[in-house]
N, C-alpha and C positions, 0 to 999 in steps of 0.2 A: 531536381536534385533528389536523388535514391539513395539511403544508406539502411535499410535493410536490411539485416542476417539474414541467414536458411536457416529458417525454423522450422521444426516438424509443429503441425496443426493439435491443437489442445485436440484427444481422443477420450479424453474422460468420459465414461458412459454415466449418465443417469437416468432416473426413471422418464418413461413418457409423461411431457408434460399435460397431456388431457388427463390425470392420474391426480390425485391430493395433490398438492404442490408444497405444501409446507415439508422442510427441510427435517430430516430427522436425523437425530444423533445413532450411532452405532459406535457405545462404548465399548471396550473389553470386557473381559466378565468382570463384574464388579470384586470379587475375589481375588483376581488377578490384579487389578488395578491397585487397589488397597496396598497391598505389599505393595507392590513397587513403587505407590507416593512413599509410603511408609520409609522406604530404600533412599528414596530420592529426596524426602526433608532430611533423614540423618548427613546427608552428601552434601547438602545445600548448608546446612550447619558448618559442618566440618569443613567445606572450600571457600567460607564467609560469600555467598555466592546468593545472587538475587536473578529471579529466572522473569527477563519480558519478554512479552510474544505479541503478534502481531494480530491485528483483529480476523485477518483471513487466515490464522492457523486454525489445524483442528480445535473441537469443543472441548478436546481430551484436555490438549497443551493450555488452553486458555480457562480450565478448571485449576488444572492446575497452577498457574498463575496466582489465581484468586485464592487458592490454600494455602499457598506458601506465603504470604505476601508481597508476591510479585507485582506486575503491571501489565497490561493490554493497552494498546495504543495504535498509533501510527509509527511509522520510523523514526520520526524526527524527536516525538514526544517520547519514545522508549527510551532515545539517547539522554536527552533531558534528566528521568526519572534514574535512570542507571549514575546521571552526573552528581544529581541530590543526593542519592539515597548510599550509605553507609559502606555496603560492601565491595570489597575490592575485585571480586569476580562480578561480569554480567555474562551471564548464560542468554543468549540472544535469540530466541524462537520465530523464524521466520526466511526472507530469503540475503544470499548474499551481501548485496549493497544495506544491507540494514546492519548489518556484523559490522563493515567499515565504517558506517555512519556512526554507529555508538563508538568504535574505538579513537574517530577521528575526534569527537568529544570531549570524550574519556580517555588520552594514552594515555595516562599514568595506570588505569584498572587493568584486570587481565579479560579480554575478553573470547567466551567457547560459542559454537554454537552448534546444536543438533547435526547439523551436516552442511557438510563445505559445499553439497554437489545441489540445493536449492538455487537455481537464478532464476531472470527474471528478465519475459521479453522485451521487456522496457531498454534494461542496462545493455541485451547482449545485443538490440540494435544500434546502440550506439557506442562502437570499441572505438579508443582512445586518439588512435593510428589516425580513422578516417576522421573525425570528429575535428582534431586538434589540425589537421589541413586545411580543413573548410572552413574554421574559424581563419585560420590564416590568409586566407583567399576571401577575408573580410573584415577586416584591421579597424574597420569603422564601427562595427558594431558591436556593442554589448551584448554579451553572450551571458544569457540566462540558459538556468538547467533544472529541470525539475529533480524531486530528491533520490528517485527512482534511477540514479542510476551511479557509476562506478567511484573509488574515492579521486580514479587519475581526471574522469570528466568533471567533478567538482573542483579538482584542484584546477582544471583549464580554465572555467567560470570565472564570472564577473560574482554572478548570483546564484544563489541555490533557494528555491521555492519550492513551499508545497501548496498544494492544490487549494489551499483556504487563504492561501494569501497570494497567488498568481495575478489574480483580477487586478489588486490594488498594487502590487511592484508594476508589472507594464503600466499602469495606467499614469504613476508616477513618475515610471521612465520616457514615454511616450510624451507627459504634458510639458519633460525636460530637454524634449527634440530627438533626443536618443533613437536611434534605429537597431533593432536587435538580432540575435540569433536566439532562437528557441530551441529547445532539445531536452527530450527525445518523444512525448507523445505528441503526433499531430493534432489528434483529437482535440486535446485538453489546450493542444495551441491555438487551434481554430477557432475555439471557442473562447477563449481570452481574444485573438484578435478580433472577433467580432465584437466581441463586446466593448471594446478599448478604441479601434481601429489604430491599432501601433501596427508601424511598418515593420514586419517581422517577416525573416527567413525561419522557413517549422523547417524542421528536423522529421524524417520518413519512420516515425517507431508507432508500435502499437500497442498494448496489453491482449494478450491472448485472448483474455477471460472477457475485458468488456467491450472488445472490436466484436466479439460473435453474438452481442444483445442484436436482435433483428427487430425492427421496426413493425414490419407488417404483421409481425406476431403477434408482439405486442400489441396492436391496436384492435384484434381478437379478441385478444384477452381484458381488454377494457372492456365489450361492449360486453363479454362474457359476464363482468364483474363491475357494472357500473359504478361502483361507490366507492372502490377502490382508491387511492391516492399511490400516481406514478412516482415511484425516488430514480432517481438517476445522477452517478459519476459522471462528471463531466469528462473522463475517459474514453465513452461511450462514441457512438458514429453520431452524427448530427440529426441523423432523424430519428432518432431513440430519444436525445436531448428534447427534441422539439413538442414531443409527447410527455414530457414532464411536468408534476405538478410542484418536484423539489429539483432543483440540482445543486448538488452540493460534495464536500469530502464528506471522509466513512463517518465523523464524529458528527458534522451536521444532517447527514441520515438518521442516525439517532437519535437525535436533538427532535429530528420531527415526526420521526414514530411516538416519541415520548412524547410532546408537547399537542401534536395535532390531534383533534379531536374526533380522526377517523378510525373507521376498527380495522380498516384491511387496509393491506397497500403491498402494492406490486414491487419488488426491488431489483433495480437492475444493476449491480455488485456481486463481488463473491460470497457467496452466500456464509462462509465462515463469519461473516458480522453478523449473521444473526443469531449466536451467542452473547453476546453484550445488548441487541435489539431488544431480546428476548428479557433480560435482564429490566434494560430500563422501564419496557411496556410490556408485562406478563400477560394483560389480558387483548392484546392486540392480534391477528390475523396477520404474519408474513408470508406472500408467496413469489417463488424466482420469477423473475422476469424471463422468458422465451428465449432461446439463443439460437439454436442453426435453423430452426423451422422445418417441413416437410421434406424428408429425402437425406439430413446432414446426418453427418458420423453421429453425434450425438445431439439431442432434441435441448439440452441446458444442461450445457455446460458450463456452468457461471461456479466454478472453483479452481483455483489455482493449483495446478500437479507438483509444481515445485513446493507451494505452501505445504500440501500433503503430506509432502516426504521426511516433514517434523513428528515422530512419534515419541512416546513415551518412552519408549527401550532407548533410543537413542541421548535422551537425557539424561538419562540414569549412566548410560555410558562413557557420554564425555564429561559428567561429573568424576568419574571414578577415574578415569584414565587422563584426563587432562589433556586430552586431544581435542583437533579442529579450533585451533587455536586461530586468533585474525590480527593481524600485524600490516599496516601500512607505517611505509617508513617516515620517517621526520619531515623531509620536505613538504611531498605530498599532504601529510595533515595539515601544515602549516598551511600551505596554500588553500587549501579545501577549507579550514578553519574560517580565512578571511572572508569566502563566499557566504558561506555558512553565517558570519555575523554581519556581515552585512544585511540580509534578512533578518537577522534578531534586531538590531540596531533599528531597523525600517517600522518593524513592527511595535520597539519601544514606543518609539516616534510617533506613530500612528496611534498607539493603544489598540493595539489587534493582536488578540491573544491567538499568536501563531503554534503554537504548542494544543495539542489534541484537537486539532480542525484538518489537518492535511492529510492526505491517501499515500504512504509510501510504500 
């Protein structure tokens, strides 16, 4: 079973990786920048508006975050914070399905977001058309969906998990006899079913950004850098996994930069988390993890192009003009709601703080 878009191949160019490898910031000019937070807290006043962004936006959008009293997170946990927190506007920095994820939450708030034309290879391998057939063409099983992707495949869903809490749903559903549909990353399915051994039909999706981590590269780069500690999403291809001294979602990367008491480690994510990495362990050593290897379009690629295309200007924008507005209708929340608590309800249950552990 294939359900695959035509995607064009992440061509992000970055530096050669035999080069420094720690990830550098390239603010605007600081002048520049100034006035326009400057522009953009009088807007965020004025629209009663709280601006979350996603760990893999730029450092720019995720500063600013932290100035305004916004939030950085996951998806799941932006929608959260956006549900707690005061204001009626969420300004939503990141890609698509995280706009719908927080509005599904939140209808009652308004929610903008930097730009409607962010997606995400995840969501656009799984459109709703083919999705909602195959399910059909399997009436018996439970269709779990990871959070990554659209509001109409959540509403199709039994379940909606993210990546900190996938292991324990299948292994919960699996011990209840259950047989399931997974969707949309294989990856991240294969590796739940290994670990669970639940009888699951995966779903054909990938992540641009961490299908192109290459294994043989990586293990270069250990011997280059023996004292290193590997992190690794379990997004990743299985032999990148396999070379791991962590796996885990973006918040438990972090967890173990901050806690481990190694100085360097290799990360195989988008590197836009190492804004918040940076944060927790200031005096810690981050370097990318390898992506195409010898001969690819680009040597590490490990940043998302849709993330990218969140800047500053664009904030300032759709604050002022109240555009890119995100609107899923009634049903669809509703049904997508139920998925969605079902996973809160599992994790009350459990005591597994689902909220800033998952990769959406």
């Amino acid at each position: 079973m294939s359900a695959r878009s035509s995607m064009s191949s992440c061509t992000v160019s970055l530096r050669n990786p035999s080069e420094s490898r720690e990830v550098l910031t390239r603010p605007s000019s600081a002048i520049d920048r100034a006035r326009r937070v400057k522009r953009i807290k009088k807007l965020l006043k004025a629209e009663d508006a709280v601006l979350v962004a996603h760990y893999y936006t730029d450092p720019e959008i995720q500063a600013l975050a932290d100035e305004t009293g916004g939030y950085i997170s996951d998806s799941l946990d932006m929608a959260r914070f956006g549900h707690e927190h005061s204001a009626s506007t969420l300004l939503v920095a990141g890609v698509r399905f995280m706009g719908e994820t927080a509005k599904i939450l939140n209808p009652e708030k308004r929610v903008l977001m930097p730009t409607l034309d962010a997606q995400c290879s995840l969501d656009l391998s799984c459109p709703i058309d083919r999705f909602s057939a195959f399910c059909d063409q399997h009436p018996d099983r439970t269709v779990v969906v990871y959070a990554n992707t659209s509001a109409d495949v959540k509403a199709r869903a039994d379940w909606v998990v993210t990546s900190g809490i996938a292991l324990k749903v299948i292994q919960h559903l699996a011990d209840c006899g259950e047989k399931i549909i997974w969707a949309p990353d294989r990856y991240l399915g294969n590796y739940v079913q290994k670990h669970t051994g639940a009888d699951m039909l995966i779903w054909d999706g990938a992540c641009i950004v961490h299908e192109e981590f290459r294994a043989q590269e990586l293990e270069k780069l250990k011997l280059q850098y023996p004292d290193a500690k590997v992190l690794v999403h379990p997004e990743s291809p299985p032999a990148v996994i396999d070379l791991a001294d962590v796996v885990g979602s973006t918040t438990q990367l972090i967890t173990a930069v901050k806690t481990m008491s190694t100085r360097r480690f290799i990360v195989a994510t988008d590197n836009g988390i190492f804004y918040k990495m940076r944060q927790a362990a200031p005096g810690k050593i981050l370097m990318e993890a390898p992506t195409g290897g010898v001969g690819a379009a680009c040597q590490s690629c490990a940043h998302c192009p849709w993330m990218a295309m969140n800047t500053l200007q664009d904030v300032e924008q759709v604050l002022a003009t109240g555009s890119n507005e995100i609107r899923v209708d009634p049903h669809t929340t509703q049904m997508a709601q139920r998925s969605l608590q079902r996973m809160l309800d599992f994790s009350n249950n459990q005591q597994v703080n689902v909220f800033a552990t998952g990769n959406a």
